[in-house]
C-alpha positions in Angstrom: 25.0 2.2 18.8 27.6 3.8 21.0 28.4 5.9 23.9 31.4 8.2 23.7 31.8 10.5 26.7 34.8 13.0 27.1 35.4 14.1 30.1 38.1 16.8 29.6 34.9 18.4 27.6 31.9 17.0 29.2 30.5 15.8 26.1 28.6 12.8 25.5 28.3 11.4 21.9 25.7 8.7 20.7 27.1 7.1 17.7 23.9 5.7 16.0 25.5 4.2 12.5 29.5 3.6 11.3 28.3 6.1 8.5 30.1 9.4 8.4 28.6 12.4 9.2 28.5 15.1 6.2 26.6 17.6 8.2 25.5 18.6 11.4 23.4 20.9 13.2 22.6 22.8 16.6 18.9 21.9 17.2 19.2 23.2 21.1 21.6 24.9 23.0 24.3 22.4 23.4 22.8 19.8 21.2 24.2 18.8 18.2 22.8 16.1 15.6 24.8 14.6 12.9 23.9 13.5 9.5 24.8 11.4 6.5 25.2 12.4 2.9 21.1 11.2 2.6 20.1 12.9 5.6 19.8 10.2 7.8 20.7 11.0 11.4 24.1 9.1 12.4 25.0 10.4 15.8 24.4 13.3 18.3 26.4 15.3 20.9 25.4 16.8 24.0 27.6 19.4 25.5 27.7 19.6 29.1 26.6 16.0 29.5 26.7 15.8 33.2 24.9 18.7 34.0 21.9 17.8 31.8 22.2 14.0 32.2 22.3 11.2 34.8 25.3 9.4 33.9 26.1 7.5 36.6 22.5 4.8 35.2 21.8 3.4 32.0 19.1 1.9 31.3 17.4 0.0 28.6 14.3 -1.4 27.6 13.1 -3.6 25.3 15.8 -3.5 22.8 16.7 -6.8 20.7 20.4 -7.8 22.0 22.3 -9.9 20.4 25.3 -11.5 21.9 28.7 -12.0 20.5 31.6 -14.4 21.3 34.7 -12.9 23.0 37.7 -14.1 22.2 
C-alpha cells in the first residue's frame, strides 16, 4: 500500500495493489474508488484531502510489517 498526496490538487491517493485500474467510481462527494478488470478495489482518491483528513498523523495498528534491506 501507498500514499500519494498532490498538493497542487489537494488529493490524496491510497494505492492498495500494482494492478491497474479499469474502472472507477464516485461513491461520495469527492471520493473516488478504483478497480481492476475483476472488480477488485485497487486504490482510492480523496479530493480535498486536507480539509477532510488529518494529514499531519499517521497512524497504524496492528498491521504485519515486513522490513526490507536498503541498499
Amino acid at each position: 500500500m501507498k500514499l500519494h498526496y498532490y498538493a497542487e490538487t489537494d488529493s490524496l491517493y491510497i494505492d492498495l495493489s500494482s494492478k491497474r485500474s479499469a474502472d472507477s467510481r464516485e461513491v461520495a462527494g469527492g471520493l473516488v474508488v478504483d478497480f481492476d478488470a475483476q472488480g477488485d478495489v485497487v486504490g482510492i482518491d480523496i479530493d480535498y484531502a486536507s480539509t477532510k483528513l488529518d494529514l499531519k498523523t499517521l497512524e497504524t495498528v496492528a498491521l504485519p510489517f515486513v522490513t526490507t534491506k536498503s541498499t
